[in-house]
BADO-844495 format. One record per residue (C-alpha): residue in three letters; residue number from 1; x, y, z. Coordinates in steps of 0.05 Angstrom, whole numbers, plus 32768, in hexadecimal, padded with zeros to 4 digits. Example, Ala and Ser with C-alpha at 12.3 -4.5 7.8 and 13.67 -1.06 7.14 Angstrom:
2
{r: ala, k: 1, east: 80F6, north: 7FA6, up: 809C}
{r: ser, k: 2, east: 8111, north: 7FEB, up: 808F}
***
This chain:
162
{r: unk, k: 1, east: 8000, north: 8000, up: 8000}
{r: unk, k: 2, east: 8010, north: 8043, up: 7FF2}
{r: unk, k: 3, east: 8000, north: 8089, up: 7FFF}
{r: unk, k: 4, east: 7FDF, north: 8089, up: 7FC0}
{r: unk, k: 5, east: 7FA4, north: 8052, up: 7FD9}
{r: unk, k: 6, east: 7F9E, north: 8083, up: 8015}
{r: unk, k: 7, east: 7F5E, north: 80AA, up: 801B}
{r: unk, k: 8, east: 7F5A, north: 80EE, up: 8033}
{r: unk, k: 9, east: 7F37, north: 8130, up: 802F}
{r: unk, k: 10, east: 7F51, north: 8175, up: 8023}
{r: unk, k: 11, east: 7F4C, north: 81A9, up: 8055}
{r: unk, k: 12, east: 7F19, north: 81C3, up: 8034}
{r: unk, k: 13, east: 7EEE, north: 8183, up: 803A}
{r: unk, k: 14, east: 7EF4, north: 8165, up: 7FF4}
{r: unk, k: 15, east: 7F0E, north: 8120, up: 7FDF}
{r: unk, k: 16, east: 7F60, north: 812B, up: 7FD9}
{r: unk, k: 17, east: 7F76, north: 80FC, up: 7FA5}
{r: unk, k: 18, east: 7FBB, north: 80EA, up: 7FBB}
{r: unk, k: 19, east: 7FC9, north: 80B2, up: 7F76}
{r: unk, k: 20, east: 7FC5, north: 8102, up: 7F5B}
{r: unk, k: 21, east: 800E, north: 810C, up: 7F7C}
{r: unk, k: 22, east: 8027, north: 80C0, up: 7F5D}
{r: unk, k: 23, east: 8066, north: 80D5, up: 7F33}
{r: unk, k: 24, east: 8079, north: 810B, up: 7F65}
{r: unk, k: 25, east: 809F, north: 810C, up: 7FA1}
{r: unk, k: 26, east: 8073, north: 8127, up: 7FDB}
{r: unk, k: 27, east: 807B, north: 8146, up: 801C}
{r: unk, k: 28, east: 8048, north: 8135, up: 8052}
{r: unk, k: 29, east: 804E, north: 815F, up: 809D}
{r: unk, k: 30, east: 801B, north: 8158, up: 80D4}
{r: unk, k: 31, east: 800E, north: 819F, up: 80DD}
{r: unk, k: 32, east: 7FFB, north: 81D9, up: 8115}
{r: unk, k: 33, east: 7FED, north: 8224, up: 8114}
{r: unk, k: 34, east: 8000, north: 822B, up: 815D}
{r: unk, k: 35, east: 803E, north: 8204, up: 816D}
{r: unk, k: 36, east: 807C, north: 821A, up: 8180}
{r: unk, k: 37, east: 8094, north: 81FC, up: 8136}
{r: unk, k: 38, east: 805C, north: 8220, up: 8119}
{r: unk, k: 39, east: 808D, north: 824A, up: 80F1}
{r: unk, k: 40, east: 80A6, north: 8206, up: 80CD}
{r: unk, k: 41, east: 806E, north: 8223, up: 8096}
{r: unk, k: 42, east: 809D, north: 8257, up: 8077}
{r: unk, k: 43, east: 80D1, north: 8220, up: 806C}
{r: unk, k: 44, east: 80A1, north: 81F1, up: 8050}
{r: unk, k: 45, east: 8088, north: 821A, up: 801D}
{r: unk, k: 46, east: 80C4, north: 8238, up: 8009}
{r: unk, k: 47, east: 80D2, north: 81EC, up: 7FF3}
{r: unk, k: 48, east: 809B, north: 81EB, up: 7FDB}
{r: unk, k: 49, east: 80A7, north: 8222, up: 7FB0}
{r: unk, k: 50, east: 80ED, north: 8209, up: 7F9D}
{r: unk, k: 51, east: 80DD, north: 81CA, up: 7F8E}
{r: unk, k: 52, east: 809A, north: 81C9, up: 7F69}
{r: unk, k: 53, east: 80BB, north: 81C4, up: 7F24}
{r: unk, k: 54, east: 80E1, north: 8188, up: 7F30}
{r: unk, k: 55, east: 80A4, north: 815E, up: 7F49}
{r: unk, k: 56, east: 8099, north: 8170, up: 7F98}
{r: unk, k: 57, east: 805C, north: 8174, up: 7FBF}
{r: unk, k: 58, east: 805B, north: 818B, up: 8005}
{r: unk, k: 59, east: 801E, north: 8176, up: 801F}
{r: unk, k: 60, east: 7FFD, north: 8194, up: 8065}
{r: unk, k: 61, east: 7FE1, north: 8163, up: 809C}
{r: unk, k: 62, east: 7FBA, north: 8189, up: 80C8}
{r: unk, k: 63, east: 7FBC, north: 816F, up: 810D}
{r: unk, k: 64, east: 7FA6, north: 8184, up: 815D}
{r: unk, k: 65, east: 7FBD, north: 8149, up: 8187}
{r: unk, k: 66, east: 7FF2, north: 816C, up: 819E}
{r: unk, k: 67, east: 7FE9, north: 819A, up: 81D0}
{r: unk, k: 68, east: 7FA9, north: 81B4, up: 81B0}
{r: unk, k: 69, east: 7FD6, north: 81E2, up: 817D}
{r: unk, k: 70, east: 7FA5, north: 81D7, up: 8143}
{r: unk, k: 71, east: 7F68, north: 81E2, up: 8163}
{r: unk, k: 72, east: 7F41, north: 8216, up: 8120}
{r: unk, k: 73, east: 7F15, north: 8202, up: 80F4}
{r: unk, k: 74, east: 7F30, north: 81EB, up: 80A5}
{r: unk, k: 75, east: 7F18, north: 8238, up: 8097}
{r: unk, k: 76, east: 7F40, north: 8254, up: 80CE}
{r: unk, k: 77, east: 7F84, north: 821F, up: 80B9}
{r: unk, k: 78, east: 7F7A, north: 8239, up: 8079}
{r: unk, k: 79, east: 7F7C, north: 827E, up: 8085}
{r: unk, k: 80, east: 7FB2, north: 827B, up: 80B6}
{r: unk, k: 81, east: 7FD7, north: 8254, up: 808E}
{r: unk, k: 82, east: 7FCB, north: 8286, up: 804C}
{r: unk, k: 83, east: 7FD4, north: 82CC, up: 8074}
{r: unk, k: 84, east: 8014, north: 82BC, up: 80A1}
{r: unk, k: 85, east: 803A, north: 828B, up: 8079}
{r: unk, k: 86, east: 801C, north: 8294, up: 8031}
{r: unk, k: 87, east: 8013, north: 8248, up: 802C}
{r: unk, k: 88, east: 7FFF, north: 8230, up: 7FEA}
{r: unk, k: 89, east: 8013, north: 81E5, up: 7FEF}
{r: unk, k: 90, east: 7FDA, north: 81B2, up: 7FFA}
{r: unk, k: 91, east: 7FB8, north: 81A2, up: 803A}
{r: unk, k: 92, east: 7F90, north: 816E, up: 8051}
{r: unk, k: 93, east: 7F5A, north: 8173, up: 8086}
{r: unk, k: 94, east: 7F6A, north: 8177, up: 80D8}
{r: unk, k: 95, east: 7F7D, north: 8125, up: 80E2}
{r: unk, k: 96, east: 7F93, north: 80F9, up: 811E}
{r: unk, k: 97, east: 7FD5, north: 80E2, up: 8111}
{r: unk, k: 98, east: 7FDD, north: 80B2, up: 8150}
{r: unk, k: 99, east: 7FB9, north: 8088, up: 8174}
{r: unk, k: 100, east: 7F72, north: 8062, up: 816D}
{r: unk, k: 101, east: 7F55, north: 8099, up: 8134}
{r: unk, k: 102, east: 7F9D, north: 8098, up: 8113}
{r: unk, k: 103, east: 7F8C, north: 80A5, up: 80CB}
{r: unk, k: 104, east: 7F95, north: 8075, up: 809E}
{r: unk, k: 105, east: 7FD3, north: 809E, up: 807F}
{r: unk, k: 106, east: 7FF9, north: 809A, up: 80BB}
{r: unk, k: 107, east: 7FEB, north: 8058, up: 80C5}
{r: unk, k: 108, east: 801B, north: 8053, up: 808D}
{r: unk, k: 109, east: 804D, north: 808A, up: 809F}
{r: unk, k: 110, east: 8055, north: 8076, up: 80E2}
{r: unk, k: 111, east: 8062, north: 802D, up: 80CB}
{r: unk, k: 112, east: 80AA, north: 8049, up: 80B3}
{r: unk, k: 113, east: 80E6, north: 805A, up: 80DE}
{r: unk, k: 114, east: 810C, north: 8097, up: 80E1}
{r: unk, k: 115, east: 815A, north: 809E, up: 80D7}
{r: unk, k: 116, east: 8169, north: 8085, up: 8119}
{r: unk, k: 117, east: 8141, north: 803C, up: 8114}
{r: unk, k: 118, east: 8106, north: 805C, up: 8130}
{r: unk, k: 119, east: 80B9, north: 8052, up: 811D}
{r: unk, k: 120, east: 8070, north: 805B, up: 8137}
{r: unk, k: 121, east: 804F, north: 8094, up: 8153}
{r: unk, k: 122, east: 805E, north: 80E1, up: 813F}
{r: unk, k: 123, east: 8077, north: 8105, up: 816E}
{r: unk, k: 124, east: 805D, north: 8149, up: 8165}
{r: unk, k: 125, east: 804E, north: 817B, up: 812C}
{r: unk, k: 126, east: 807B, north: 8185, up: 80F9}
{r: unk, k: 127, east: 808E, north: 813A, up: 80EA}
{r: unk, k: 128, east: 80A1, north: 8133, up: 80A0}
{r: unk, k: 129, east: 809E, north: 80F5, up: 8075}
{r: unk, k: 130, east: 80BA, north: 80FA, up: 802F}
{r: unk, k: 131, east: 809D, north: 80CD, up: 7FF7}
{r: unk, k: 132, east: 80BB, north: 80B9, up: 7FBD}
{r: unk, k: 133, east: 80A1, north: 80BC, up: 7F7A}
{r: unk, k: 134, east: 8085, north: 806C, up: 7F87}
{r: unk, k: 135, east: 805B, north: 8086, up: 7FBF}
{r: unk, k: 136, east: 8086, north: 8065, up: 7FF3}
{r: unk, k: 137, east: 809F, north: 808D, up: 802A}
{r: unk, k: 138, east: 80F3, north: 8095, up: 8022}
{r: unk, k: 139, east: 8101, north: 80C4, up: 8066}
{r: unk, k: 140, east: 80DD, north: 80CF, up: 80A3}
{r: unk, k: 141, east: 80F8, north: 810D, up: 80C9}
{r: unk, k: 142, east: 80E4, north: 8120, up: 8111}
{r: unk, k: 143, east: 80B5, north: 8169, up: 811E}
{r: unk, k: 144, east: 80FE, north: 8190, up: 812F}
{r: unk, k: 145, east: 811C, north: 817F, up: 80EA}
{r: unk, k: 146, east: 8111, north: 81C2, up: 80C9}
{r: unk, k: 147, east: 80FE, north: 81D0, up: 807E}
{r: unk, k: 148, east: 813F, north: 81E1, up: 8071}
{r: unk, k: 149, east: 8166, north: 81B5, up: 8098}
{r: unk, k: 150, east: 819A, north: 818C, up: 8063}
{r: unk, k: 151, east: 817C, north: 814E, up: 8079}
{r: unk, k: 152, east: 813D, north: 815B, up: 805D}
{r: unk, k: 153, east: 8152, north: 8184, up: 801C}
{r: unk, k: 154, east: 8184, north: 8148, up: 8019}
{r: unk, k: 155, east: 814A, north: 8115, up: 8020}
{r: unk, k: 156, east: 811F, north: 813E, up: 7FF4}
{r: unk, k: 157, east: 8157, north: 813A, up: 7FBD}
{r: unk, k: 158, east: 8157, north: 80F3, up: 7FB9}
{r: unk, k: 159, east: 810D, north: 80E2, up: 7FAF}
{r: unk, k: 160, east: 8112, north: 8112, up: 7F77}
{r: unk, k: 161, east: 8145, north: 80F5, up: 7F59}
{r: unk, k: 162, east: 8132, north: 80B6, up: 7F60}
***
């Protein structure tokens, strides 16, 4: 299974297609407009930005398990999203990314390990996952790995090349 076989809605409450992203390499971050890591948005969509030409999707998880930090409604993320950090990337509606109402898309993140051996549960907002252009996930990168941090451009690279 892939991300691809994954259903999902976008933030705005429509069926998000995610077969639509098969060919591309694709972002995916469990979100938060009130987190300490909130400001992780102007890094994500500058790679966004950057890397839209050579196939990559960043792709916003909206998410309030942690600590309440996403507690608006998908017209208040959006907005928030659009007038601090001029996000144009993708988002998908507010989901549960751990425990018994875990979406079915982390289901499969989770399932993979990060650099250091480990899997399961995210561990706060801002985890990344990069998928390759196969719709398998390549890197997993914890919620302090910034935007711009070489491990992530670095991962980023390779499921673009590959």
């Amino acid at each position: 299974m892939s991300i691809y076989d994954v259903q999902i809605k976008t933030l705005q409450g429509a069926d998000a297609d995610l077969a639509q992203y098969r060919g591309r390499a694709v972002l995916i971050v469990n979100v938060a407009s009130k987190c300490g890591l909130t400001p992780q948005y102007t890094g994500l969509q500058q790679l966004a930005a950057d890397y839209a030409e050579r196939g990559l999707v960043v792709l916003g998880v909206p998410c309030n398990q942690f600590g309440g930090q996403e507690p608006g409604s998908a017209d208040e993320i959006a907005e928030f999203c659009d007038v601090n950090y001029g996000v144009t990337f993708p988002m998908t509606e507010k989901v549960e990314v751990n425990g018994a109402g875990r979406h079915p898309l982390y289901d499969l993140l989770t399932a993979v390990p990060d650099a250091a051996g480990d899997a399961g549960d995210i561990q706060w907002n801002f985890e990344k996952f990069v998928v390759g252009r196969d719709g398998q996930v390549v890197a997993r990168l914890r919620p302090r790995t910034t935007p711009e941090s070489p491990e992530l451009v670095d991962a980023v690279e390779k499921a673009l090349a590959a």
